[in-house]
Biotite code that builds the C-alpha atoms (Angstrom):
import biotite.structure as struc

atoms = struc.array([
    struc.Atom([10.750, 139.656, 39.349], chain_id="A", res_id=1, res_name="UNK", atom_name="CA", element="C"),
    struc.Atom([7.186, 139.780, 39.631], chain_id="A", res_id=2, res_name="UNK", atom_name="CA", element="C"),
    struc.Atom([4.921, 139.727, 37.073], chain_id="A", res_id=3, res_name="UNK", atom_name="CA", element="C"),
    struc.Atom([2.800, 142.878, 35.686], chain_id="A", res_id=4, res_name="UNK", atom_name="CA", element="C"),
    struc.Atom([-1.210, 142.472, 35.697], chain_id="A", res_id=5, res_name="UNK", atom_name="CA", element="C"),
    struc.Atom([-0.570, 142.518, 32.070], chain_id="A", res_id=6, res_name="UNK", atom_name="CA", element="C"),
    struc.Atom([1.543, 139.180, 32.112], chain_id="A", res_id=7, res_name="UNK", atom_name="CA", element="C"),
    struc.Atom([-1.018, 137.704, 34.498], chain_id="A", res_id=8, res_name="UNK", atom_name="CA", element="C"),
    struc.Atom([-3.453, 138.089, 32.322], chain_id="A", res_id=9, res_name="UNK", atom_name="CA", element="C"),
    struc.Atom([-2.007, 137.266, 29.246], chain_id="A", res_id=10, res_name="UNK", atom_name="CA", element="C"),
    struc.Atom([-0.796, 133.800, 30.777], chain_id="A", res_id=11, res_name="UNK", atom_name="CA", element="C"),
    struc.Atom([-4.493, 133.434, 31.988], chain_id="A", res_id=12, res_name="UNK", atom_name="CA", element="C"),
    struc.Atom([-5.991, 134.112, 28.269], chain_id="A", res_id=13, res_name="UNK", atom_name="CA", element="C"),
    struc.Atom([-3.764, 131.449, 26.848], chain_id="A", res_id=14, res_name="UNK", atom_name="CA", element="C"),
    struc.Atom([-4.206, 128.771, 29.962], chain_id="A", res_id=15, res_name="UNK", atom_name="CA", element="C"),
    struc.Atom([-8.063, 129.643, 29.074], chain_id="A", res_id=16, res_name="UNK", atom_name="CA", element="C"),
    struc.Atom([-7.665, 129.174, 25.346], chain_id="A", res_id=17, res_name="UNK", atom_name="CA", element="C"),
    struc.Atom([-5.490, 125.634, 25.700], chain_id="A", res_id=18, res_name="UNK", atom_name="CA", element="C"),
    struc.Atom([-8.404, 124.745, 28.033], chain_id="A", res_id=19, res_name="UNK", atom_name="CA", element="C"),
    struc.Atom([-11.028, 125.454, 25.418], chain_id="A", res_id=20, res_name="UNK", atom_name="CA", element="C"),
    struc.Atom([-8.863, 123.455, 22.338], chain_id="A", res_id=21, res_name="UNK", atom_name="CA", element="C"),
    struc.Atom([-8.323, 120.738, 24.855], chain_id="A", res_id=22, res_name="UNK", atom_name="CA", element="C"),
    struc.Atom([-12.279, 120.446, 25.662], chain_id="A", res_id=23, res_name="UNK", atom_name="CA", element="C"),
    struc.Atom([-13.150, 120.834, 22.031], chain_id="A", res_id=24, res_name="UNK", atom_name="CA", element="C"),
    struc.Atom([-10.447, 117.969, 21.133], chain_id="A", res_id=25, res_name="UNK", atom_name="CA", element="C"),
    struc.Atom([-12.476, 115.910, 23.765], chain_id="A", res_id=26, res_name="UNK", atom_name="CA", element="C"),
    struc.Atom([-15.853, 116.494, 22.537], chain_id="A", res_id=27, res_name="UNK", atom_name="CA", element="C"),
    struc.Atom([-14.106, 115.891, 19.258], chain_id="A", res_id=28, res_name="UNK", atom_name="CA", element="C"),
    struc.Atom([-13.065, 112.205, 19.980], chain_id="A", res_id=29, res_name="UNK", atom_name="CA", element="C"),
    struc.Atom([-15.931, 111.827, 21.604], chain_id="A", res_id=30, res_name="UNK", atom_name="CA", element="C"),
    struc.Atom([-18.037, 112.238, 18.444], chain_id="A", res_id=31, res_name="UNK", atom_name="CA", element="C"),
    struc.Atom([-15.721, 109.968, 16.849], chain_id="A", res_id=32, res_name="UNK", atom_name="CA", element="C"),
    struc.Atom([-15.746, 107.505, 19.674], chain_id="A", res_id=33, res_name="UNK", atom_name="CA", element="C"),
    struc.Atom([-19.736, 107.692, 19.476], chain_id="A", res_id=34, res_name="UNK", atom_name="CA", element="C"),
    struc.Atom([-19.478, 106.956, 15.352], chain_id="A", res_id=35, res_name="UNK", atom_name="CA", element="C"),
    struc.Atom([-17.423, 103.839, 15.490], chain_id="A", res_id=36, res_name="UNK", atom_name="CA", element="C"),
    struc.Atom([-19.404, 102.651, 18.798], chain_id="A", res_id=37, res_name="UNK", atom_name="CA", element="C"),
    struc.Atom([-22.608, 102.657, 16.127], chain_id="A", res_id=38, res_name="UNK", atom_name="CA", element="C"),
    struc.Atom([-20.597, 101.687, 13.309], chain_id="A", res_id=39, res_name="UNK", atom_name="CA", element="C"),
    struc.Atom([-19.922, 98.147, 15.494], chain_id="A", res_id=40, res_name="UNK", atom_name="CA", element="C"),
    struc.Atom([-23.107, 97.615, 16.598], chain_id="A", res_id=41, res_name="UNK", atom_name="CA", element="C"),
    struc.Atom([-24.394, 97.478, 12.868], chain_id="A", res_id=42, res_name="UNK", atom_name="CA", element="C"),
    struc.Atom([-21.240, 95.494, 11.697], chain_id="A", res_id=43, res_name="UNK", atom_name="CA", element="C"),
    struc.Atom([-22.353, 92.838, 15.204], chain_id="A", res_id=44, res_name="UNK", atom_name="CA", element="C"),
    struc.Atom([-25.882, 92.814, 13.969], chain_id="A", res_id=45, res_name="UNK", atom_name="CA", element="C"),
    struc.Atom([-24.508, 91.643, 10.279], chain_id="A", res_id=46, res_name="UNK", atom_name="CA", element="C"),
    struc.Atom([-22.151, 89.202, 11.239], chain_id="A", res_id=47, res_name="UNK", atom_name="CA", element="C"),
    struc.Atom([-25.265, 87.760, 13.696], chain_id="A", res_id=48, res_name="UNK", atom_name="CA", element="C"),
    struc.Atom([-27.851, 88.362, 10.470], chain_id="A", res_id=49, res_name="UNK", atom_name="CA", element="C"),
    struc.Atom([-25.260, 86.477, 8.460], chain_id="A", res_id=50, res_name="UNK", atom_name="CA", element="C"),
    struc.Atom([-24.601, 83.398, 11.273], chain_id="A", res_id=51, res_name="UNK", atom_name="CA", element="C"),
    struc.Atom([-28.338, 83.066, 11.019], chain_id="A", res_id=52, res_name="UNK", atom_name="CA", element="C"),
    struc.Atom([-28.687, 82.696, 7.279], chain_id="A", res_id=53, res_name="UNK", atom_name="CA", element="C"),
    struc.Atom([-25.072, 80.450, 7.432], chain_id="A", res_id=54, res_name="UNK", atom_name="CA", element="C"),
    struc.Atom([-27.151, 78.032, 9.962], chain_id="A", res_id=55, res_name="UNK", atom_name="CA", element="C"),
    struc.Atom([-30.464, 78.112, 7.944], chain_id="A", res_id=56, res_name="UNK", atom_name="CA", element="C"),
    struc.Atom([-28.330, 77.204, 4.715], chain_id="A", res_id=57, res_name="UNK", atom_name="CA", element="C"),
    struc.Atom([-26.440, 74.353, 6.571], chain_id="A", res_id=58, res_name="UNK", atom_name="CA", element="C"),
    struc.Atom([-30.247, 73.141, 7.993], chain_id="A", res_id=59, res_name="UNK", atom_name="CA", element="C"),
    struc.Atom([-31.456, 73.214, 3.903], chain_id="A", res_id=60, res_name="UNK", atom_name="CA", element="C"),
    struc.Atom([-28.464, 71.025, 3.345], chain_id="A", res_id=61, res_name="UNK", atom_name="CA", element="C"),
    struc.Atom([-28.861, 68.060, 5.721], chain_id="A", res_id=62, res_name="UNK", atom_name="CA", element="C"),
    struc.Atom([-32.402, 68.126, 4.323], chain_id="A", res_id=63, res_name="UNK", atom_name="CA", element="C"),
    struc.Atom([-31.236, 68.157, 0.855], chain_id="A", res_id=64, res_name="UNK", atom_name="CA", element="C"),
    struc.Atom([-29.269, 65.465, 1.644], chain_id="A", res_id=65, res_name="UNK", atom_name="CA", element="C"),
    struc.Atom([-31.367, 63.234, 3.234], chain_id="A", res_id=66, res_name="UNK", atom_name="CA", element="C"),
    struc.Atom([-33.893, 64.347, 0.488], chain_id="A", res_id=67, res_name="UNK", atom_name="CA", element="C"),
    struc.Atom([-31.421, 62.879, -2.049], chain_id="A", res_id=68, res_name="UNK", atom_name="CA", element="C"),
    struc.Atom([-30.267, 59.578, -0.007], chain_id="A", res_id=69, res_name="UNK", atom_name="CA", element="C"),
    struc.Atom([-33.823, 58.836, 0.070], chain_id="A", res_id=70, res_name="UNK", atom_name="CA", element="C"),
    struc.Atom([-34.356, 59.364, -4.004], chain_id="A", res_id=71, res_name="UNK", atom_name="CA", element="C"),
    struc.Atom([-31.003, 56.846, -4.483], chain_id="A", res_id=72, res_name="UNK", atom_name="CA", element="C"),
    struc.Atom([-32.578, 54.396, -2.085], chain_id="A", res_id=73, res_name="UNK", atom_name="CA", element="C"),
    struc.Atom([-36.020, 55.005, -4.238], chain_id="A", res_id=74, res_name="UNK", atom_name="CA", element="C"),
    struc.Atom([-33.847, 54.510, -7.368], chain_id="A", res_id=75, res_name="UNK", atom_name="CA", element="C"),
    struc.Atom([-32.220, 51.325, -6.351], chain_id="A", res_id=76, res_name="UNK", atom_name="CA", element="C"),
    struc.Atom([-35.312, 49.697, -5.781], chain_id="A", res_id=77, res_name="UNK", atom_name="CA", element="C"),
    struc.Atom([-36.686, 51.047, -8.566], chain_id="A", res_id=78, res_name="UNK", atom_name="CA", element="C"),
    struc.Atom([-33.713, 49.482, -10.925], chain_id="A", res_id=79, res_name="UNK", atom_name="CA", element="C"),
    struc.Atom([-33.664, 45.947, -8.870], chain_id="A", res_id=80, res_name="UNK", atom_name="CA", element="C"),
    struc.Atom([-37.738, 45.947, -9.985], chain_id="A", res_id=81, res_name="UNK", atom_name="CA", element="C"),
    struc.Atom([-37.177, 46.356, -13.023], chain_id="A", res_id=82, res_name="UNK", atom_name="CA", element="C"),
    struc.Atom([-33.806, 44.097, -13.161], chain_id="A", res_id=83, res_name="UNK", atom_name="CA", element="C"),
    struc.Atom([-36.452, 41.521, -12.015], chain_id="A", res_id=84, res_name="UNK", atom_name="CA", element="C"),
    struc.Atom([-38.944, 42.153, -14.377], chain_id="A", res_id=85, res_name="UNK", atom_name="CA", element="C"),
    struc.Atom([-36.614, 42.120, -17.380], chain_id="A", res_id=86, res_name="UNK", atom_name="CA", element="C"),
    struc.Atom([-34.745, 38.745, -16.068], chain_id="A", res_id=87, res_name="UNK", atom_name="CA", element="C"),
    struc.Atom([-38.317, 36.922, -15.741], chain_id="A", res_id=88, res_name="UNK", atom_name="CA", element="C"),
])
């Protein structure tokens, strides 16, 4: 059986109107897809702004820590002075 104009061009309206839901579902994820593409590039540039403060911290350590060796090593010679000035 062949079908009417009418039938034609009802199946036509509703091809056309899956057509538009299924572009507007695209642009949809798209917009989404854009968000979370932003939303990683600022959660990439905190982890990075965090590495860099990690590192700086770890650099104020070793210094600390030298910083301190050195005051023991003062201390120490400090005590054996004055171990030898109390023995005398």
């Amino acid at each position: 059986m062949a079908a009417t104009l009418s039938e034609l061009t009802l199946r036509a309206r509703a091809l056309e109107a899956r057509a538009t839901a299924g572009e507007q579902a695209l642009d949809e994820q798209g917009d989404v897809l854009s968000e979370l593409a932003a939303l990683t590039r600022k959660a990439l540039d905190g982890i990075d702004r965090i590495e860099e403060r990690t590192e700086k911290i770890e650099e104020d350590l070793v210094e600390l820590r030298l910083g301190q060796a050195r005051l023991e090593e003062g201390m120490a010679l400090v005590l054996a002075r004055l171990d030898q000035l109390t023995s005398k």
